[in-house]
mmCIF file of the N, C-alpha and C atoms, coordinates in Angstrom:
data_MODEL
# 
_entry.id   MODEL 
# 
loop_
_atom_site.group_PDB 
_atom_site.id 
_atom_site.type_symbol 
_atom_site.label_atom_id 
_atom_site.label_alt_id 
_atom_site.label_comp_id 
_atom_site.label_asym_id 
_atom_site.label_entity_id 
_atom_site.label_seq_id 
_atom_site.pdbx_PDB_ins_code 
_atom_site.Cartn_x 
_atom_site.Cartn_y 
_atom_site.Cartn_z 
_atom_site.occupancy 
_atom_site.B_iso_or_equiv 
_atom_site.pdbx_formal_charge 
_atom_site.auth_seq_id 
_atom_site.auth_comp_id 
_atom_site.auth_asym_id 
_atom_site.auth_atom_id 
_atom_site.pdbx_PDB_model_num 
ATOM 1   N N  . UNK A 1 1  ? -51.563 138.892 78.898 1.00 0.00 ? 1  UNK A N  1 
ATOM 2   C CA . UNK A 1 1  ? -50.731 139.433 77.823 1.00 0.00 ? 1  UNK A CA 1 
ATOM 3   C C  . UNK A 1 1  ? -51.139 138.778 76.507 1.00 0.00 ? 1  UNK A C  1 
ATOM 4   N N  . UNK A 1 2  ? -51.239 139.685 75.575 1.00 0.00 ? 2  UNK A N  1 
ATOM 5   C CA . UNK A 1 2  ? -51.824 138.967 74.220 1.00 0.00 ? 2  UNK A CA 1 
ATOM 6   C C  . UNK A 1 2  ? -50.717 138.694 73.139 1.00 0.00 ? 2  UNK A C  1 
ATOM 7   N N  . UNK A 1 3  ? -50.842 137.441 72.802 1.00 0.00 ? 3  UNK A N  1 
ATOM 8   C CA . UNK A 1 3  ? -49.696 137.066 71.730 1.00 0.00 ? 3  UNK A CA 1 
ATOM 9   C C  . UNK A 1 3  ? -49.955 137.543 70.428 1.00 0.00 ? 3  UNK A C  1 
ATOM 10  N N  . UNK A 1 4  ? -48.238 138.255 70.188 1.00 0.00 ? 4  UNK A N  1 
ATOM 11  C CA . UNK A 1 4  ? -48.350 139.107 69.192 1.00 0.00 ? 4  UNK A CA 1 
ATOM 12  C C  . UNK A 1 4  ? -48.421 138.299 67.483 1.00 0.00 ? 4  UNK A C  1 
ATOM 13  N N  . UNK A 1 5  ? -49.089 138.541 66.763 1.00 0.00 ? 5  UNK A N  1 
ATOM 14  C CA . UNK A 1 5  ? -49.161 137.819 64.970 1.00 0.00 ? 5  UNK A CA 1 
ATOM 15  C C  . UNK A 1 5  ? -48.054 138.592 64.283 1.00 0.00 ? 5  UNK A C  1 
ATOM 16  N N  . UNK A 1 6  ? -47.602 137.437 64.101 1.00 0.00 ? 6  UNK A N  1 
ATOM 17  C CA . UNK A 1 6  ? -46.487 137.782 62.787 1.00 0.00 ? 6  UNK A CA 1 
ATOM 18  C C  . UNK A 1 6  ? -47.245 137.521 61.462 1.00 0.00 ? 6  UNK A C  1 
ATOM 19  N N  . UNK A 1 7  ? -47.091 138.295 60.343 1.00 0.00 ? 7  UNK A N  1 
ATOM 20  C CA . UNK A 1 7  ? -47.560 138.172 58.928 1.00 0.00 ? 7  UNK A CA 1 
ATOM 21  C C  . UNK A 1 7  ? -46.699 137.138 58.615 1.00 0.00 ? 7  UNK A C  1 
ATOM 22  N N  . UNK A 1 8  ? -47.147 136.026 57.484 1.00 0.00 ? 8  UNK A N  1 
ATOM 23  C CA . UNK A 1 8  ? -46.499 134.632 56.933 1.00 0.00 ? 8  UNK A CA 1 
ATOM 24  C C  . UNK A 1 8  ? -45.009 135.081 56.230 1.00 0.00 ? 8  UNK A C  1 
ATOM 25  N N  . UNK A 1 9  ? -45.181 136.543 55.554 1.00 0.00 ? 9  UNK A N  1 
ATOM 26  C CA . UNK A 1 9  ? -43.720 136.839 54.654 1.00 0.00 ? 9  UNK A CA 1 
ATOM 27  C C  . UNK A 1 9  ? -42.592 137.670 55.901 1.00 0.00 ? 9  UNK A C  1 
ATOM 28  N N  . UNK A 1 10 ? -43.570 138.081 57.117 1.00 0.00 ? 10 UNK A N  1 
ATOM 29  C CA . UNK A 1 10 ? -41.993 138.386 58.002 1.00 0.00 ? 10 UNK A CA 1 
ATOM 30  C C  . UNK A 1 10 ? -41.752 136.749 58.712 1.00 0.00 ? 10 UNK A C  1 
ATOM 31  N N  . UNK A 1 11 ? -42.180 135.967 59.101 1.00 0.00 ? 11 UNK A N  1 
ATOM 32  C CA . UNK A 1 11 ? -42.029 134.015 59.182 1.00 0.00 ? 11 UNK A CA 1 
ATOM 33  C C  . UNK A 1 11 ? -40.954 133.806 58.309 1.00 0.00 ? 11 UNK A C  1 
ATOM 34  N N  . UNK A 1 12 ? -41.102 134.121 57.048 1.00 0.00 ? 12 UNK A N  1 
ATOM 35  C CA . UNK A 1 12 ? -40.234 133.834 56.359 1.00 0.00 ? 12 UNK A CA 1 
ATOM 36  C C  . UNK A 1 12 ? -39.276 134.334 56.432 1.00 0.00 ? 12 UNK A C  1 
ATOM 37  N N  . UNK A 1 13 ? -38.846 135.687 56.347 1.00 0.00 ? 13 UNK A N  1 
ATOM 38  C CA . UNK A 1 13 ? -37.848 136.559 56.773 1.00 0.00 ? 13 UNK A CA 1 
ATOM 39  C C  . UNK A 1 13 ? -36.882 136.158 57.803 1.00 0.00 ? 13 UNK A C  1 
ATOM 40  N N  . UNK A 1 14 ? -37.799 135.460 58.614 1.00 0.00 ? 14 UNK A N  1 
ATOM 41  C CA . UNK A 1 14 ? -36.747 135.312 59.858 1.00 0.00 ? 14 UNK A CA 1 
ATOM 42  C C  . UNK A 1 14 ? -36.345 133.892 60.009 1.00 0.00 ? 14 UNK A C  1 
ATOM 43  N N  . UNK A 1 15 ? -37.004 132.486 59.369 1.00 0.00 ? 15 UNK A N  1 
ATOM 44  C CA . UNK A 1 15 ? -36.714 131.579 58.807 1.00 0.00 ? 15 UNK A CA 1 
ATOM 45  C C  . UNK A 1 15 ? -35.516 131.448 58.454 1.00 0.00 ? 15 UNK A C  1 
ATOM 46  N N  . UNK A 1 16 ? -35.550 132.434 57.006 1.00 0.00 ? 16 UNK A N  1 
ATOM 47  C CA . UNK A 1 16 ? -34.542 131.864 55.908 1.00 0.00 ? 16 UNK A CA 1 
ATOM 48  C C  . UNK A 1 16 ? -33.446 131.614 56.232 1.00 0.00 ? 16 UNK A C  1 
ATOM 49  N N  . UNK A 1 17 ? -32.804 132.964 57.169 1.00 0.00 ? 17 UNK A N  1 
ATOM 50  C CA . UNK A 1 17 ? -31.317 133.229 57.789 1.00 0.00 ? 17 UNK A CA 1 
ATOM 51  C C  . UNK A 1 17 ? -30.988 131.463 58.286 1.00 0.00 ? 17 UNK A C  1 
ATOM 52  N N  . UNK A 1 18 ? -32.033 131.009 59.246 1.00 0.00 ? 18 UNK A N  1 
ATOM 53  C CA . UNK A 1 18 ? -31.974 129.895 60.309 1.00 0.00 ? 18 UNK A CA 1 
ATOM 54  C C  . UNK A 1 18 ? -31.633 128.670 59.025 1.00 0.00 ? 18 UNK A C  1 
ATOM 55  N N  . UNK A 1 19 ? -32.921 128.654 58.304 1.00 0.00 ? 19 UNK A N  1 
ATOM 56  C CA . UNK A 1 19 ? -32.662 127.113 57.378 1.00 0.00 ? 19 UNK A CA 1 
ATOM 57  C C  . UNK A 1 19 ? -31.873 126.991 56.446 1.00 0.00 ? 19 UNK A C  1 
ATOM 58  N N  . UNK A 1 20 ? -31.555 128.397 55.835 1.00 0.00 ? 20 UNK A N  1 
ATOM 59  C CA . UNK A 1 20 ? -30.923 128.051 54.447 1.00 0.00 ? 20 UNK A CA 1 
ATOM 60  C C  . UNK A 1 20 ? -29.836 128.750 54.674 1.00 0.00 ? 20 UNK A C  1 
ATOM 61  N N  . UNK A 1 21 ? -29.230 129.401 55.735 1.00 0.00 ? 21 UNK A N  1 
ATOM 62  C CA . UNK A 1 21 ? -27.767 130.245 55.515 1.00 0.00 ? 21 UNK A CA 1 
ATOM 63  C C  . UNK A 1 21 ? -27.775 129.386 57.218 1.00 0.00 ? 21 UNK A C  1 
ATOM 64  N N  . UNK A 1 22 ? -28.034 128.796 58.004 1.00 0.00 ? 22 UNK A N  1 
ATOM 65  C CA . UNK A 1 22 ? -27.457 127.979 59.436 1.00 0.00 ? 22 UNK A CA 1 
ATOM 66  C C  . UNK A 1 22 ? -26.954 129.454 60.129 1.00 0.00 ? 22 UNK A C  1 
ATOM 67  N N  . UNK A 1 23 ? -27.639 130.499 60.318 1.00 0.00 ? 23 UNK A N  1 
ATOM 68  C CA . UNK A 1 23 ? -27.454 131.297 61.413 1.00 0.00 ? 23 UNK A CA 1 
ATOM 69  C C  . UNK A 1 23 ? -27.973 130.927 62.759 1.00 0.00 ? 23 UNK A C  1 
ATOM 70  N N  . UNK A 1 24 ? -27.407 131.439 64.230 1.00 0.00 ? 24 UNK A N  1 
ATOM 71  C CA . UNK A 1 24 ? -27.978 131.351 64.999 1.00 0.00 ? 24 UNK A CA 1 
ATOM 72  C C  . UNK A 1 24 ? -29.160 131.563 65.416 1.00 0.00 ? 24 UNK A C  1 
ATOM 73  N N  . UNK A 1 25 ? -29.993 130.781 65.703 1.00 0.00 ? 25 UNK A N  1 
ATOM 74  C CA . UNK A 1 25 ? -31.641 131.608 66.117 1.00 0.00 ? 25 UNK A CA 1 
ATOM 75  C C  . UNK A 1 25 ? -31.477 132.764 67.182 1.00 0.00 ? 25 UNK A C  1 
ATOM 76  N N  . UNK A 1 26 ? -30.293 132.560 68.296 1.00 0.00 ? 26 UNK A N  1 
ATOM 77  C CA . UNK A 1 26 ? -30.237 133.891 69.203 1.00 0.00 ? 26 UNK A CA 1 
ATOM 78  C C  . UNK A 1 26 ? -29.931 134.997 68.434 1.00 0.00 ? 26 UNK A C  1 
ATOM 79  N N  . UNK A 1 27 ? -29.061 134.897 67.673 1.00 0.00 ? 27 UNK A N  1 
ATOM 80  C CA . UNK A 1 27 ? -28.450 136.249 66.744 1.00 0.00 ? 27 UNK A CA 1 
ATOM 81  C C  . UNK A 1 27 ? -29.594 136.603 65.868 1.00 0.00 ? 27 UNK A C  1 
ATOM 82  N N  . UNK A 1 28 ? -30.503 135.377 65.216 1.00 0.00 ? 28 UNK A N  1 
ATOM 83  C CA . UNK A 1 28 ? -31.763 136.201 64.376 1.00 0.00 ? 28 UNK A CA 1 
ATOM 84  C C  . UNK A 1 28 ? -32.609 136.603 65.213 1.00 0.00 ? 28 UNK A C  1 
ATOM 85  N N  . UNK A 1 29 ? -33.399 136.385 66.236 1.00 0.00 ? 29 UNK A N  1 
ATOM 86  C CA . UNK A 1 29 ? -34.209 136.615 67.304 1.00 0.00 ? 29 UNK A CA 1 
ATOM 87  C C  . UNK A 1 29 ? -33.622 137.690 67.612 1.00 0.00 ? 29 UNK A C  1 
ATOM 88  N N  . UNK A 1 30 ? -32.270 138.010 68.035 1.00 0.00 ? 30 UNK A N  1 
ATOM 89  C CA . UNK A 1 30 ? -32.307 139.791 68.239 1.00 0.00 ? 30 UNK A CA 1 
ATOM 90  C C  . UNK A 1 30 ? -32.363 140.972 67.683 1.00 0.00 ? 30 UNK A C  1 
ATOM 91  N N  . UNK A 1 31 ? -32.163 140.000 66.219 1.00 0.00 ? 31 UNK A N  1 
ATOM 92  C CA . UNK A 1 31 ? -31.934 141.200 65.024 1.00 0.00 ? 31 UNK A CA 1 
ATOM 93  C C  . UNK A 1 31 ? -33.212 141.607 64.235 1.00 0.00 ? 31 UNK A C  1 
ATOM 94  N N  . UNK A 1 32 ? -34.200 140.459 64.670 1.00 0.00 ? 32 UNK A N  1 
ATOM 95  C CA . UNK A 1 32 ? -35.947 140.833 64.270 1.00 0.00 ? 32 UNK A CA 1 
ATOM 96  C C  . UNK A 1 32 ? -36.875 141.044 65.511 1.00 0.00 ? 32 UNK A C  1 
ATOM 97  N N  . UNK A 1 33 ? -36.289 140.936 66.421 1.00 0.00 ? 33 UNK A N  1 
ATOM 98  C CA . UNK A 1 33 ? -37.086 141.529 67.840 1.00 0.00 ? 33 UNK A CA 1 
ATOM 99  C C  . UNK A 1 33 ? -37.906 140.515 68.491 1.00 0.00 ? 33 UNK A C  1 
ATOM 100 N N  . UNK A 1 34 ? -37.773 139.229 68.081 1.00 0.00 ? 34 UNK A N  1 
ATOM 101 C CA . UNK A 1 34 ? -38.676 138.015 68.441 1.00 0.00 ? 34 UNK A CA 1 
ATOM 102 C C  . UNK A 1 34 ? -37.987 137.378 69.239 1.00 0.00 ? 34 UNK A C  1 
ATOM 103 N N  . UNK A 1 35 ? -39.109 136.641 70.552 1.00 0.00 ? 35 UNK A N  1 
ATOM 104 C CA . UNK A 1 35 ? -38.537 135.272 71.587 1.00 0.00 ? 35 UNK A CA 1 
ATOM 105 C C  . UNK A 1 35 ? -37.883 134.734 70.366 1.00 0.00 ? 35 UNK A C  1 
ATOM 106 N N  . UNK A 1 36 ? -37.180 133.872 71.309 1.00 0.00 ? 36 UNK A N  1 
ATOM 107 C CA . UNK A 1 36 ? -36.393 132.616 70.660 1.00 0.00 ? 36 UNK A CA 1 
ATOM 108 C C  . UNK A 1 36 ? -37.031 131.076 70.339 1.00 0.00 ? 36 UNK A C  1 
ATOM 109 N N  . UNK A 1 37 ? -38.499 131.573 71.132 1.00 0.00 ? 37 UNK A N  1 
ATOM 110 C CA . UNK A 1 37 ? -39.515 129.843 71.021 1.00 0.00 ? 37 UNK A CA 1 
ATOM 111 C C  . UNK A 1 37 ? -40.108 130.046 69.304 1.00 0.00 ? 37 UNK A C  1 
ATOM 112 N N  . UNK A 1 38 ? -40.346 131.037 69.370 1.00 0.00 ? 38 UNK A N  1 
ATOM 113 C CA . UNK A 1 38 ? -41.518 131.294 67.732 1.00 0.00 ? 38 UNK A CA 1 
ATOM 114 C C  . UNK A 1 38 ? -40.613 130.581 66.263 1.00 0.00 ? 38 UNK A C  1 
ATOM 115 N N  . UNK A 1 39 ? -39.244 130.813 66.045 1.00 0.00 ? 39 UNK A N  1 
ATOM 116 C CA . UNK A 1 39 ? -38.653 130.345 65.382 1.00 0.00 ? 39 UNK A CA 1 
ATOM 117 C C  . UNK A 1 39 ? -38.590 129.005 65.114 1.00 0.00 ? 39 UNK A C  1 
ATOM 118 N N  . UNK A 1 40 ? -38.422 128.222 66.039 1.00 0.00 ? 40 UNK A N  1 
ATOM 119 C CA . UNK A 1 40 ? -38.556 126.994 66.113 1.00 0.00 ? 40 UNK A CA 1 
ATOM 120 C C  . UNK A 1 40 ? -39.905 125.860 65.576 1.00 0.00 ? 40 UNK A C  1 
ATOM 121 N N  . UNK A 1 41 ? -40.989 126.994 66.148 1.00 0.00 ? 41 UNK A N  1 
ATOM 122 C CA . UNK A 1 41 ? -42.495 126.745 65.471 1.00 0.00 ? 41 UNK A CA 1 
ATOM 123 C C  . UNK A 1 41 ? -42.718 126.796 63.702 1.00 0.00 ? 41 UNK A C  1 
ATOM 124 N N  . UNK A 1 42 ? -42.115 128.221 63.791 1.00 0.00 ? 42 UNK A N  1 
ATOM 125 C CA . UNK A 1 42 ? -41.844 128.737 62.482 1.00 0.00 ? 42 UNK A CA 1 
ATOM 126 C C  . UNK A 1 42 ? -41.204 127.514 61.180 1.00 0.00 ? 42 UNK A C  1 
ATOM 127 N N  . UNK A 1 43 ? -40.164 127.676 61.603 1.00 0.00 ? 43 UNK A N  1 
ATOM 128 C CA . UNK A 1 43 ? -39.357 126.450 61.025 1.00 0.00 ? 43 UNK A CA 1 
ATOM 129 C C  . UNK A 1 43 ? -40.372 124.954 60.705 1.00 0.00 ? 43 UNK A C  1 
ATOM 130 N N  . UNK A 1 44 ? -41.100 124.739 61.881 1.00 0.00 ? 44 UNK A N  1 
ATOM 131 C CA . UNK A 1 44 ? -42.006 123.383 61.109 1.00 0.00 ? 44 UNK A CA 1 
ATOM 132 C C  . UNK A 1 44 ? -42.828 124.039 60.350 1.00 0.00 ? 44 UNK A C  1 
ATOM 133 N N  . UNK A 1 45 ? -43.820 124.596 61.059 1.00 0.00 ? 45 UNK A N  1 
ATOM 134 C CA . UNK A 1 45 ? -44.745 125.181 60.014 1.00 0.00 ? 45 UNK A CA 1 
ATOM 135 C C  . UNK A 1 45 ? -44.684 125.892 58.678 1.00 0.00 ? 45 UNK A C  1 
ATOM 136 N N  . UNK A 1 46 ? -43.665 126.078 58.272 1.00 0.00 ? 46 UNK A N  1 
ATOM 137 C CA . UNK A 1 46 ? -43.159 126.564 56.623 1.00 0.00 ? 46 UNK A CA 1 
ATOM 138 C C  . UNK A 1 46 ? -42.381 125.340 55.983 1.00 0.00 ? 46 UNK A C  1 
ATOM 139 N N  . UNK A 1 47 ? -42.327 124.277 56.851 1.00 0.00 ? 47 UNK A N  1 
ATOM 140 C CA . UNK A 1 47 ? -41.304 123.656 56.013 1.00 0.00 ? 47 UNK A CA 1 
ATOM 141 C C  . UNK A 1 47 ? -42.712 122.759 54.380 1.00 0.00 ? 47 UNK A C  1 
ATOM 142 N N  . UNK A 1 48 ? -41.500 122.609 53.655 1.00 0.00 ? 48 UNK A N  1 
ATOM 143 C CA . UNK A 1 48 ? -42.371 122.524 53.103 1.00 0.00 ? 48 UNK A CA 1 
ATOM 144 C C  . UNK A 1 48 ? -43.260 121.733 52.837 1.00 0.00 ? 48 UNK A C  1 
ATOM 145 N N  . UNK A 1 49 ? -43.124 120.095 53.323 1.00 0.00 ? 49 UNK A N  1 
ATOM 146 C CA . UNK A 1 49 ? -44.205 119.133 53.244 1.00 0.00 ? 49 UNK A CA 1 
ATOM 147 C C  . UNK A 1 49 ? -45.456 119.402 54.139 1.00 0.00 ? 49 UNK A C  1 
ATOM 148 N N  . UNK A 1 50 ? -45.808 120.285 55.305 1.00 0.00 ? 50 UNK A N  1 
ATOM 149 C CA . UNK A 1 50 ? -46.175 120.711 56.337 1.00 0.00 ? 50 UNK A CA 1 
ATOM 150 C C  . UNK A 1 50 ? -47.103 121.539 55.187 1.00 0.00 ? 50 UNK A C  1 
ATOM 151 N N  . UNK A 1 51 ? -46.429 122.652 54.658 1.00 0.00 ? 51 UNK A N  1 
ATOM 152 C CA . UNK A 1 51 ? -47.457 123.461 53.454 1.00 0.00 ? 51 UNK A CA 1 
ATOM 153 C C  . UNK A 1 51 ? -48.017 122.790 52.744 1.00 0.00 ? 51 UNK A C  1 
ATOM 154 N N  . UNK A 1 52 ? -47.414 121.584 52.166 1.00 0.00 ? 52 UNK A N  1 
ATOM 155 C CA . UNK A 1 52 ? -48.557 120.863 51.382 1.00 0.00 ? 52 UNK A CA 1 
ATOM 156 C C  . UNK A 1 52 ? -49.663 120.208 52.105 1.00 0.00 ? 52 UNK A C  1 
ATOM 157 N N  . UNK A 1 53 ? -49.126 120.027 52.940 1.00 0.00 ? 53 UNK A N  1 
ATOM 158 C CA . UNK A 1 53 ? -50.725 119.167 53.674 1.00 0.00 ? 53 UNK A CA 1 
ATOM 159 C C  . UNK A 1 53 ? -51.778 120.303 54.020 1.00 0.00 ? 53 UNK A C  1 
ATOM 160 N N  . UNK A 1 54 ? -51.060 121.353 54.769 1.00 0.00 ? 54 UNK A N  1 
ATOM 161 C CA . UNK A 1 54 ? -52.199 122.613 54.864 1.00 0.00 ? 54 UNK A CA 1 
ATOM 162 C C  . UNK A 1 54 ? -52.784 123.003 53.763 1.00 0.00 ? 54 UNK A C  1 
ATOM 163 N N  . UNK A 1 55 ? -52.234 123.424 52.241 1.00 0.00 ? 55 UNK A N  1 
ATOM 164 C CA . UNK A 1 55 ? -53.393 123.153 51.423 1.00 0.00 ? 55 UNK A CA 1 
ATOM 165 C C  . UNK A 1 55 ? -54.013 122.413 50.965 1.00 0.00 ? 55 UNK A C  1 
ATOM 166 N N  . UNK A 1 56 ? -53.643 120.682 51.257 1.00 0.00 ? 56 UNK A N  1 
ATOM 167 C CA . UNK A 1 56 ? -54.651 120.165 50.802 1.00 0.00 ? 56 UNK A CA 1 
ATOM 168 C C  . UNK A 1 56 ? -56.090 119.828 51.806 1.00 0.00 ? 56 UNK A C  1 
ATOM 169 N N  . UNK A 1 57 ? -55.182 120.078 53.026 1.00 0.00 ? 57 UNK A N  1 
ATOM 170 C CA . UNK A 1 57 ? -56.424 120.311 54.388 1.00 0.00 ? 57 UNK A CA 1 
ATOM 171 C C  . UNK A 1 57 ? -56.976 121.575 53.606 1.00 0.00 ? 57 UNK A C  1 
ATOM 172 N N  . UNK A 1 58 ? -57.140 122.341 53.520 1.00 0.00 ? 58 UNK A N  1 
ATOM 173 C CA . UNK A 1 58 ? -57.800 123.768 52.927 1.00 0.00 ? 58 UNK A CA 1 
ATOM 174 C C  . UNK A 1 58 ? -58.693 123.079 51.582 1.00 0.00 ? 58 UNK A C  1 
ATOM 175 N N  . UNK A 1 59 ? -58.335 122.959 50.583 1.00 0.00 ? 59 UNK A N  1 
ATOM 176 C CA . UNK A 1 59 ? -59.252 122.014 49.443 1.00 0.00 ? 59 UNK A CA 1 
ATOM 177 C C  . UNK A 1 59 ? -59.942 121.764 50.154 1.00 0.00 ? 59 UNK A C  1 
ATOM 178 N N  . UNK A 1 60 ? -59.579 120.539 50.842 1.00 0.00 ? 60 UNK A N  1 
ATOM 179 C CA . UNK A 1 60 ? -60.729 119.806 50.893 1.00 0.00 ? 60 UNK A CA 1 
ATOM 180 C C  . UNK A 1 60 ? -61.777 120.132 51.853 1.00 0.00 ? 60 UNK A C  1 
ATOM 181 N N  . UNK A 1 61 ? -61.416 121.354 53.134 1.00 0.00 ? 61 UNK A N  1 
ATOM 182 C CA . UNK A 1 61 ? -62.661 121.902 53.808 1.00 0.00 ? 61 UNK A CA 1 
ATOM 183 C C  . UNK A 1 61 ? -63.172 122.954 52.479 1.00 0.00 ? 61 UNK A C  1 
ATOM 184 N N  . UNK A 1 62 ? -62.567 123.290 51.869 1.00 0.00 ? 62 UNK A N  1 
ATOM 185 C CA . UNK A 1 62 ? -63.580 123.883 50.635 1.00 0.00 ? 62 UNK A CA 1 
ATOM 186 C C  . UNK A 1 62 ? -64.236 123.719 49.995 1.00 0.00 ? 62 UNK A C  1 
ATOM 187 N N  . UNK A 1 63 ? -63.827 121.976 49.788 1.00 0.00 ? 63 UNK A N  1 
ATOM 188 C CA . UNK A 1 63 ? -65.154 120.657 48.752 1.00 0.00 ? 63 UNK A CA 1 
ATOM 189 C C  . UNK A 1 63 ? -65.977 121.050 49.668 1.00 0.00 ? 63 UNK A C  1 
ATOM 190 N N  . UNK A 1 64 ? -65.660 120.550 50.837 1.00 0.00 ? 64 UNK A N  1 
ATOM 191 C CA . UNK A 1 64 ? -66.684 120.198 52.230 1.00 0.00 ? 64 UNK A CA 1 
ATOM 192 C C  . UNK A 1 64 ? -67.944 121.095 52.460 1.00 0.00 ? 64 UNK A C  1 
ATOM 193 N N  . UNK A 1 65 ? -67.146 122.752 52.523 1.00 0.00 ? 65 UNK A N  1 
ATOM 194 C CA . UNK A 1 65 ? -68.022 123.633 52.698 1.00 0.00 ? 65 UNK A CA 1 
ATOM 195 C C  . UNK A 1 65 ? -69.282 123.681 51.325 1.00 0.00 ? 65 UNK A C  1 
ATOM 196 N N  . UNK A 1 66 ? -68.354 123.436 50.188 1.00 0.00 ? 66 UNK A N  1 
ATOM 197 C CA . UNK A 1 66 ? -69.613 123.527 48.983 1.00 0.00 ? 66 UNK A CA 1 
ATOM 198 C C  . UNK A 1 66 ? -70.420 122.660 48.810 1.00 0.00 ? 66 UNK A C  1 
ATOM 199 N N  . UNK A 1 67 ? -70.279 121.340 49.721 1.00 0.00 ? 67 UNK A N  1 
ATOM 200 C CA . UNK A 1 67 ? -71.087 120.376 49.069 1.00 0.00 ? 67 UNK A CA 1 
ATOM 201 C C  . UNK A 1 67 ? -72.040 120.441 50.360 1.00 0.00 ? 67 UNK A C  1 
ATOM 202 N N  . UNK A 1 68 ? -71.990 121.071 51.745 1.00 0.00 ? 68 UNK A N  1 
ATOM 203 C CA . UNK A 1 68 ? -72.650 121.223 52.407 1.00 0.00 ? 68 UNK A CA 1 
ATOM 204 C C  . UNK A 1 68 ? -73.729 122.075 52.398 1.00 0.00 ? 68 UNK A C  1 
ATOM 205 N N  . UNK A 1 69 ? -72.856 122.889 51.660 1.00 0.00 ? 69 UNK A N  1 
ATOM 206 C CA . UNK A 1 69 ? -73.931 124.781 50.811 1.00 0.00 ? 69 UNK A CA 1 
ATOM 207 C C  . UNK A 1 69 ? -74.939 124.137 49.913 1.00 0.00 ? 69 UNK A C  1 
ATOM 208 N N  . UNK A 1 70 ? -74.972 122.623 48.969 1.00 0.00 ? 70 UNK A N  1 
ATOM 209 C CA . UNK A 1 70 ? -75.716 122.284 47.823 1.00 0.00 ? 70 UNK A CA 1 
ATOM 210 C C  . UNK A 1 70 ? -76.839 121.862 49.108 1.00 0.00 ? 70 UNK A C  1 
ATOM 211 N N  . UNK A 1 71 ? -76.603 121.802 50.229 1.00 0.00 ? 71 UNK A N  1 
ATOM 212 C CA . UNK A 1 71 ? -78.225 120.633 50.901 1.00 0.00 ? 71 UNK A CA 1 
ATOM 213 C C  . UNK A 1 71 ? -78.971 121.586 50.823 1.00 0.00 ? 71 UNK A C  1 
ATOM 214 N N  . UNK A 1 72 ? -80.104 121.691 50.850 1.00 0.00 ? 72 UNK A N  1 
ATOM 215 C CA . UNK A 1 72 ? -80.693 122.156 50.903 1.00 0.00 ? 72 UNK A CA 1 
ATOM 216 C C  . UNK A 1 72 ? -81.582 122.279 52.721 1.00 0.00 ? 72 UNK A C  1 
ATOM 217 N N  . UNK A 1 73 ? -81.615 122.939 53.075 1.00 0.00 ? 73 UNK A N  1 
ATOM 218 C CA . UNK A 1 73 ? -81.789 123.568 54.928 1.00 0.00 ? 73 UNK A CA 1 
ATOM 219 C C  . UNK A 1 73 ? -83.452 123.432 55.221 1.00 0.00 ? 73 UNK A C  1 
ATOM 220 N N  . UNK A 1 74 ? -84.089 122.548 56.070 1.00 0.00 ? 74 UNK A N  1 
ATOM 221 C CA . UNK A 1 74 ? -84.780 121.976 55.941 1.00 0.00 ? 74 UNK A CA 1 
ATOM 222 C C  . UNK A 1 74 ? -85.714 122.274 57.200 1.00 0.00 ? 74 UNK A C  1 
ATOM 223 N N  . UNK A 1 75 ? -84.504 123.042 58.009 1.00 0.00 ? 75 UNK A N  1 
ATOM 224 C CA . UNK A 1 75 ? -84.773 123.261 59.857 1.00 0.00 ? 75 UNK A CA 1 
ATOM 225 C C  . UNK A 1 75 ? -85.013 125.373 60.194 1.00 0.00 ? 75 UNK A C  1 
ATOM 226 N N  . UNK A 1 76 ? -85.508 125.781 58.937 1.00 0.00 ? 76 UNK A N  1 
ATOM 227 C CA . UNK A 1 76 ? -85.643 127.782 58.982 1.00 0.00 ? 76 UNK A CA 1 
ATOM 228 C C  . UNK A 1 76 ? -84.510 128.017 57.761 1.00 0.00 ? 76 UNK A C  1 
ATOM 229 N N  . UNK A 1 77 ? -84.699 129.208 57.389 1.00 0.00 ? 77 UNK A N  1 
ATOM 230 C CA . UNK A 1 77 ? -84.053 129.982 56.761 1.00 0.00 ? 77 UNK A CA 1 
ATOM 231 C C  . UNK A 1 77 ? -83.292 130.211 57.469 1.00 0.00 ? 77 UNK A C  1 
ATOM 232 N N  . UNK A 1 78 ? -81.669 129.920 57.021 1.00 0.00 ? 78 UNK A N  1 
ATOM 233 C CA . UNK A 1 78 ? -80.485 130.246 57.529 1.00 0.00 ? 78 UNK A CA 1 
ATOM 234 C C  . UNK A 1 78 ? -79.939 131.610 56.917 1.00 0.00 ? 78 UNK A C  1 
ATOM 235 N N  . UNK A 1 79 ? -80.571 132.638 56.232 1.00 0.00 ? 79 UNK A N  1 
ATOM 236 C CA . UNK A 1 79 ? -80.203 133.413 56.013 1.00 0.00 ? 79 UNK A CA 1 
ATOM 237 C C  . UNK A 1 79 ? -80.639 134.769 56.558 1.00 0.00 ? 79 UNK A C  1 
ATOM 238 N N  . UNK A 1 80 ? -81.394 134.178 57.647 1.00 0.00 ? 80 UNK A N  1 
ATOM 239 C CA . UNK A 1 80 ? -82.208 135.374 58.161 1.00 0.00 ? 80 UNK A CA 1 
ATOM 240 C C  . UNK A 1 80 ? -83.312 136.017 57.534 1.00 0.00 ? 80 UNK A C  1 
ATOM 241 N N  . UNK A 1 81 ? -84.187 135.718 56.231 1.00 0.00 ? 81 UNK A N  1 
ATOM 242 C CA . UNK A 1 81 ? -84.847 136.292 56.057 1.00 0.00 ? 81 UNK A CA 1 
ATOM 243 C C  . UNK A 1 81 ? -86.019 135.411 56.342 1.00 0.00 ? 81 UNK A C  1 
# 
């Protein structure tokens, strides 16, 4: 069985009720059609110190990737031609 992707702004959707108005997760879970485990995930992963570290993990594999792109490739053309 393949696990289904939620988009980041329905996460939020179903969040908000839970963190910022203290609804039940059973009562939101039935009213957006989701298990009752995903919420719970949800909830860390948006909170917000959790977002800051994911973008600054993101930066910095982005320094990473560009300063890896400046070497120059020494072992074939990596571009296929």
């Amino acid at each position: 069985m393949r696990t289904q992707r939620f988009a980041l702004e329905f996460k939020g959707e179903v969040v908000t009720p839970l963190s910022e108005r203290g609804y039940a997760v059973a009562a939101v879970c039935a009213r957006f059609g989701v298990s009752s485990h995903s919420p719970y995930k949800w909830v860390k992963a948006l909170s917000p110190g959790n977002l800051e570290k994911q973008a600054a993990e993101l930066i910095e594999a982005k320094r990473e990737r560009f300063r890896l792109n400046q070497i120059p490739c020494f072992f074939g053309d990596h571009h296929g031609h």
